[in-house]
C-alpha positions, 0 to 999 in steps of 0.5 A: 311122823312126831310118833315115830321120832318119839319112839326112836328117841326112847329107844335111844334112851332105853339102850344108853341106860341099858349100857350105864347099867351092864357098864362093868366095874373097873375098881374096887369100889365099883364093885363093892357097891353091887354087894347086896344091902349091908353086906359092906359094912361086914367087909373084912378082906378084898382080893384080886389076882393078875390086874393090868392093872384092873383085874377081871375079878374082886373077891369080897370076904365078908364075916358072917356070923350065921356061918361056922367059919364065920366067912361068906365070899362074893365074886364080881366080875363085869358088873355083876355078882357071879358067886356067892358061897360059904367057903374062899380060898383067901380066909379059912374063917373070920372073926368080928375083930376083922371087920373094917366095912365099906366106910373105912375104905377110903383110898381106891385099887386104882390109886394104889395101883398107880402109886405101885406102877410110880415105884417100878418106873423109878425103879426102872421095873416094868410091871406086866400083873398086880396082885391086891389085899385089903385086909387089917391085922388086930382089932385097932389096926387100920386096914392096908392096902397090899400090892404086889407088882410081877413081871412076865414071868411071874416073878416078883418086882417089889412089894407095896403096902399103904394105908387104905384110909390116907394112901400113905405108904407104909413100906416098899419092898423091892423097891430101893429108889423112891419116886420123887414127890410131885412138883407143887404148882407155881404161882404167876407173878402178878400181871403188869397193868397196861394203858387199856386196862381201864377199859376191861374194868367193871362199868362201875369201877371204871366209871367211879369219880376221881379223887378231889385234889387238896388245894395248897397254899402258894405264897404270893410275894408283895411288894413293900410299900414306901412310907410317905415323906412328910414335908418338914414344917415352913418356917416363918418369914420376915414378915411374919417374924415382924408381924409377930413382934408388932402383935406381942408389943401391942397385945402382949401375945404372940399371933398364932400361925395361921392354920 
């Protein structure tokens, strides 16, 4: 029974790798990445006639320097390489200076495409086929993207040429209106705190001590304190008046008042 379920989950396996595999290669890059080892870095043109807009073949036109012509043209279609030849209908011959490799292509067929498809619906165009090239013109150019939109008489709508490096647009001919330039995100405001808030905050924030408060000095009123009255000092009575005179004639002092 174990045996049994191990081998059909490795032939599970084995088929969705078989499919990853034969999965066939929708964009450009996709395909170029079935080119034999190197031959990216020669790259000097890519062609693609009647995309829907993916087409069913990529022509890679890559420079050859064994060749005459200097041109070796490899075909992809469905995830593989179906030709492979000295000749192609896209270049007579190349030269080193028309080289721009694998690494430069930085902007996909399927961004260019959807760029394209944005200028016909703002155009009010339905597009039914595109054509691409990828080529560069002189040694210091960079290699641009050519898409060219037609209806279901193969006629031409407009005409759309943007870099391969940053997808900037470099004209768009047929087409007079310009799509409208995406809307940056928003920001939200700021959320008002609510009551419970405290409770969805971390443990260790919710749980830190509250601030000491600094005491302030409040004035206590005092009540003033009355002086004391002092008695005014006794005077002397007739009797001590008379005593004192008696005491002076007999001693020729005066009594000192009792203390």
């Amino acid at each position: 029974m174990r045996l049994t379920f191990s081998v059909s989950l490795f032939l599970i396996l084995r088929c969705a790798n078989l499919f990853a595999e034969t999965e066939p290669a929708n964009s450009a890059l996709d395909a170029l990445k079935l080119l034999p080892r190197g031959e990216a870095k020669r790259l000097a043109r890519i062609e693609a006639r009647d995309g829907t807009p993916v087409p069913e073949r990529w022509y890679f036109i890559v420079h050859d320097p064994k060749a005459e012509s200097g041109v070796h043209e490899y075909v992809v279609a469905g995830g593989e390489i179906v030709a492979s030849r000295d000749v192609s209908q896209f270049a007579e011959s190349l030269r080193p200076d028309d080289v721009f490799g694998g690494d430069a292509l930085k902007v996909n067929s399927d961004r260019a495409a959807k760029l394209a498809q944005q200028y016909a619906f703002a155009n009010n165009m339905t597009v039914a086929t595109m054509q691409y090239e990828l080529k560069k013109e002189g040694a210091a150019a960079v290699p641009l993207w050519n898409v060219t939109c037609l209806d279901d008489a193969g006629k031409e709508l407009g005409h759309l040429v943007l870099t391969a490096s940053k997808g900037t647009v470099i004209s768009h001919e047929g087409f007079a209106a310009e799509p409208p330039p995406p809307v940056p995100p928003t920001t939200p405001p700021p959320a008002t705190p609510k009551p419970d808030d405290r409770l969805r905050m971390p443990a260790a924030v919710a749980a830190a001590p509250k601030a000491t408060p600094i005491p302030v000095a409040i004035a206590v009123p005092v009540e003033p304190v009355e002086p004391v009255a002092t008695p005014p000092p006794k005077k002397p009575g007739l009797l001590d008046r008379m005593g004192n005179g008696l005491h002076k004639v007999f001693t020729g002092k005066e009594r000192k008042p009792p203390e």
